[in-house]
N, C-alpha and C positions, 0 to 999 in steps of 0.2 A: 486472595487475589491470585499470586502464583498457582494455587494448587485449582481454582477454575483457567485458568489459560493452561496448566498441562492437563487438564481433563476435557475442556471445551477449545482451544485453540486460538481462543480471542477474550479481550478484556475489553469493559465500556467506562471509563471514567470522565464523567461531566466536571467543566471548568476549570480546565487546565489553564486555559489563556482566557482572559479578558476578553468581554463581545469588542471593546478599545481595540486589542492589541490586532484582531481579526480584521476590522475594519481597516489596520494599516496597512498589513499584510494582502488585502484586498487590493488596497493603492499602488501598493509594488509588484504587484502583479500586472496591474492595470497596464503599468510601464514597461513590462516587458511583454510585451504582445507581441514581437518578432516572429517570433516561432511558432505562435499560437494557430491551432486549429479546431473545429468544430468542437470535440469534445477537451480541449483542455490546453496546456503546454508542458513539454518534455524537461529535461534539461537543466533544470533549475538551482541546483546546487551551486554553480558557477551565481549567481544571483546573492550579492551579500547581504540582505536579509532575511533572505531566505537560508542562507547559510547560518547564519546568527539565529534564527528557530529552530532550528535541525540542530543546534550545541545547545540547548537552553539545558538549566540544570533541573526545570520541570520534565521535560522529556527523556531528558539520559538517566530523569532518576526512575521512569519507568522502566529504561529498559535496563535498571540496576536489580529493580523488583525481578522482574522477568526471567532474570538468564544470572544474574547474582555478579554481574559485572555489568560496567559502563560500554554499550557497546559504540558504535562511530559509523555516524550518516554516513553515506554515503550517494544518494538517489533520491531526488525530489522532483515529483511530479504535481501538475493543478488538473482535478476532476472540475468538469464543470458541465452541469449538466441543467436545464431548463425549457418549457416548453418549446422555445425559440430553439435550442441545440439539444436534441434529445436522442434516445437510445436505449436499445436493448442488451443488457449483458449476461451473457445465458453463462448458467455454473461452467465454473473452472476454476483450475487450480495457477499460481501466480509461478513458473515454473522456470524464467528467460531472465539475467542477472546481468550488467553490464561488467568486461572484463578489457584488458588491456591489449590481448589479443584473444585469437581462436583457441578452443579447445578440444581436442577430438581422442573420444573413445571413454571407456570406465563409467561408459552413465553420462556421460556430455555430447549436448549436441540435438539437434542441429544449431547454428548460427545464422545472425543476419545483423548487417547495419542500420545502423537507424541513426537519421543524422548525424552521421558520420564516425556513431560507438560503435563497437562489437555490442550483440548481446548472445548468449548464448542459453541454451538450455541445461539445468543444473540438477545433480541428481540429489535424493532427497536428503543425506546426509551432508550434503554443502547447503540447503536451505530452510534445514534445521538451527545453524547457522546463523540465522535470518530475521529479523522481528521487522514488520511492519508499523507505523505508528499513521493513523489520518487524522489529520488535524479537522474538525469542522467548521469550514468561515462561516458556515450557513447553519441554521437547523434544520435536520437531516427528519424531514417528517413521514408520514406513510405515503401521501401523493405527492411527494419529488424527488419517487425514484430511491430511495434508499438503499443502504448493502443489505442484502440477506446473506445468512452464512446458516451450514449446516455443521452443528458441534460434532467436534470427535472426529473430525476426518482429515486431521491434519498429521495423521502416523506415517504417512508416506503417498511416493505419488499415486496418483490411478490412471486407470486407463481410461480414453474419451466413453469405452463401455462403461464402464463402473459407475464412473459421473453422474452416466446416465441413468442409471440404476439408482443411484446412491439418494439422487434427486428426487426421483420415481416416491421413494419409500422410507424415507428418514425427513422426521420432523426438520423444519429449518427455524429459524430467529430474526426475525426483522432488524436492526438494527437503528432504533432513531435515538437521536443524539444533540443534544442541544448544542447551540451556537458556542464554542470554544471549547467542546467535548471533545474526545479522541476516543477511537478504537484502537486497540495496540492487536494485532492478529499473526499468526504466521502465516507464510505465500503458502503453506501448503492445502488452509483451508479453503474448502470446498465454498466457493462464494458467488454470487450474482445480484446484477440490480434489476426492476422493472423501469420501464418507461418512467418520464416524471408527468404527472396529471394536472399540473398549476404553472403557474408563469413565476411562481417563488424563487429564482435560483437555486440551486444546491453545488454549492463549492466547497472542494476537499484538494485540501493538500497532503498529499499521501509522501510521505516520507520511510526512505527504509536505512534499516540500521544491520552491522552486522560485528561478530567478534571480533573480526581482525581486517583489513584492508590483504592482507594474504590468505586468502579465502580457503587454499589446499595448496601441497604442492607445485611449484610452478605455476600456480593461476595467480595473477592479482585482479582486487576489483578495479573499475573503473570510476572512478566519478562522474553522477549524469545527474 
């Protein structure tokens, strides 16, 4: 496990959670529709069930596997993607980290708010840092849209050239994943979804974790 996530950059383990426990988590989702928009809702950690998934001792013990410590949510977001709300998400890398304030210069930056966070852009040694986990409410099949991710290009950042290159001519990996599966990946891999082709939803709650809530000197994370 560890030794394909530092060689590929992402891990796929089916049945973390209960299809039960997904359906609940569906429910309290449902409830917090406030904020919600076309593709999904921000924000979510403040959400105490949501909070209560993001500490479960099945999730912190992957990112125990991962990185050889327990690291700490911080950032819960809901994918939701379905014929009805759909979309294109062309490769890129996950690069923008919520902080407590601005931070400028050494590889940081640019900034921007977003409901009322900072988020800023982090350089690759702070989002190394960084473990991804997507919970899937849905199963994640070939027509709805699923993550593709290209292995091995998570060593640092690129440039929108590279990307595009990188995409051009390196195999990529579809990603499907049953209903209470997770991908655990870092932001630094090279990732995109297609369009979804069926009226099936596909729901991901994307949860990110990282070593410390003091991310580098003088930066702290934000909670979002």
């Amino acid at each position: 496990m560890l030794d394909k996530f530092e060689r590929d950059g992402f891990w796929i383990e089916e049945g973390v959670l209960q299809p039960s426990e997904c359906d609940e988590l569906i429910e309290h989702l449902n409830q917090s529709a406030e904020n919600r928009s076309r593709a999904g809702i921000r924000n979510l950690m403040a959400v105490p069930e949501i909070s209560t998934i993001a500490n479960d001792r099945r999730l912190i013990d992957i990112t125990n596997r991962m990185f050889g410590q327990p690291l700490i949510p911080f950032k819960a977001t809901l994918f939701e993607k379905s014929g009805k709300a759909n979309w294109l998400v062309a490769w890129h890398q996950d690069t923008t980290i919520p902080v407590e304030k601005p931070v400028h210069g050494n590889g940081w930056g640019p900034a921007s708010i977003k409901e009322g966070i900072t988020f800023v852009h982090a350089p690759a040694s702070i989002l190394s840092k960084i473990l991804a986990i997507r919970i899937h409410l849905d199963a994640s099949i070939e027509s709805n849209g699923p993550l593709r991710v290209i292995p091995g290009t998570h060593k640092r950042r690129h440039s929108d050239e590279e990307i595009g290159r990188i995409s051009a001519t390196r195999n990529q990996e579809i990603c499907t994943v049953g209903k209470g599966g997770v991908v655990a990946m870092s932001p630094l891999l090279v990732h995109a979804s297609s369009k979804c082709f069926t009226d099936a939803p596909r729901r991901v709650l994307h949860l990110e974790y990282a070593t410390s809530m003091a991310i580098a000197q003088d930066v702290n994370l934000a909670v979002a």
